[in-house]
C-alpha positions as CSV (number, residue, x, y, z in Angstrom):
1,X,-28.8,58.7,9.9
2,X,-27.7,59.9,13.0
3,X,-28.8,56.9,14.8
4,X,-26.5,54.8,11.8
5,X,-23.7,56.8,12.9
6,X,-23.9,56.1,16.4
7,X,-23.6,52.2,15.5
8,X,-20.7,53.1,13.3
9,X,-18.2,55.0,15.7
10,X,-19.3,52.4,18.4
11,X,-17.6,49.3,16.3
12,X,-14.8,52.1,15.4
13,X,-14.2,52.2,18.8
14,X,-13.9,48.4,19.2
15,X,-11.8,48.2,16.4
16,X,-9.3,50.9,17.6
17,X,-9.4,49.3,20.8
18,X,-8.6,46.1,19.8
19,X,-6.0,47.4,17.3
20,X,-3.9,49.3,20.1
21,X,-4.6,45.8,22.2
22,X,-2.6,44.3,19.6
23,X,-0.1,46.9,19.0
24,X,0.8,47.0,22.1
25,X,0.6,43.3,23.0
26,X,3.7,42.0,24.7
27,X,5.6,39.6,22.4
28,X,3.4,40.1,19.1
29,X,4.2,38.9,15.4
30,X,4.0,39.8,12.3
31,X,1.9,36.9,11.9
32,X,-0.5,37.2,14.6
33,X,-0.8,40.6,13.5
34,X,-2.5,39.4,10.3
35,X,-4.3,37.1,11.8
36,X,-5.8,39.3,14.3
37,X,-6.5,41.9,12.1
38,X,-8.5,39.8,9.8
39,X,-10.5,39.0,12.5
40,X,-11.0,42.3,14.0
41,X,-12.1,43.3,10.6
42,X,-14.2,40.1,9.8
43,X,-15.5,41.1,13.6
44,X,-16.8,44.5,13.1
45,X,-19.0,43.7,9.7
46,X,-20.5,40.9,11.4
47,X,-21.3,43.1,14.3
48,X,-23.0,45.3,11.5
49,X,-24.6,42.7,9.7
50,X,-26.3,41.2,13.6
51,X,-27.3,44.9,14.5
52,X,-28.9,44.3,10.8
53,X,-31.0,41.5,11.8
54,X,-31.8,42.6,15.2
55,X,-33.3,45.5,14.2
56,X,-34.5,44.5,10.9
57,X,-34.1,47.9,8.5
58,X,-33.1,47.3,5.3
59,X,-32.7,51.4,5.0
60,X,-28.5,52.2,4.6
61,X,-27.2,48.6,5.2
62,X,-24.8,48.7,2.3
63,X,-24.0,52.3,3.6
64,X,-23.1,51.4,7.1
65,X,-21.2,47.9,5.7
66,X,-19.0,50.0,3.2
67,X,-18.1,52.8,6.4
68,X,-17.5,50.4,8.7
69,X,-15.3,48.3,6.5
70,X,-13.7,51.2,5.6
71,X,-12.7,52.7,8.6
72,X,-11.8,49.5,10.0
73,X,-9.2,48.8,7.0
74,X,-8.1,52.4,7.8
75,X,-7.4,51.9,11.5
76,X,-5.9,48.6,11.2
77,X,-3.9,49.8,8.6
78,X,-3.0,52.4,10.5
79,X,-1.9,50.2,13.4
80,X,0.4,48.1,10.9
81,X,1.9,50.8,9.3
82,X,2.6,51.8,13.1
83,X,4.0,48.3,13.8
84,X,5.9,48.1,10.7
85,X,8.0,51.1,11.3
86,X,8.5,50.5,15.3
87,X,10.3,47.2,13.6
């Protein structure tokens, strides 16, 4: 598991990353904010699902999907909210 976890706060990372990239981005919309953040987010479970193939274990898959899908949705929820309110 630890290993698991290791791949998880890696794509995190990424994802947080590229979430204060767009935050911060001179000049960014609303919309490109959407569309940005769907990618990110369609980004980092592909990420997982490659790792999956590369390394073929079947052992916590679904686990390591649902918690990086989660924490992605969290931080770039986070990251709109924080957009949102900046105006």
């Amino acid at each position: 598991m630890r290993r698991d976890w290791i791949e998880i706060t890696g794509i995190w990372a990424a994802v947080l990353a590229l979430a204060l990239w767009l935050v911060f981005q001179p000049g960014a919309t609303a919309i490109a904010a959407e569309t940005y953040s769907g990618a990110i987010l369609a980004g980092a479970l592909a990420t997982v699902s490659a790792i999956q193939l590369r390394s073929q274990r079947a052992e916590g898959f679904v686990r390591r999907l649902v918690y990086v899908a989660g924490g992605s949705y969290l931080i770039l929820a986070l990251a709109s909210l924080f957009m949102l309110l900046r105006g």
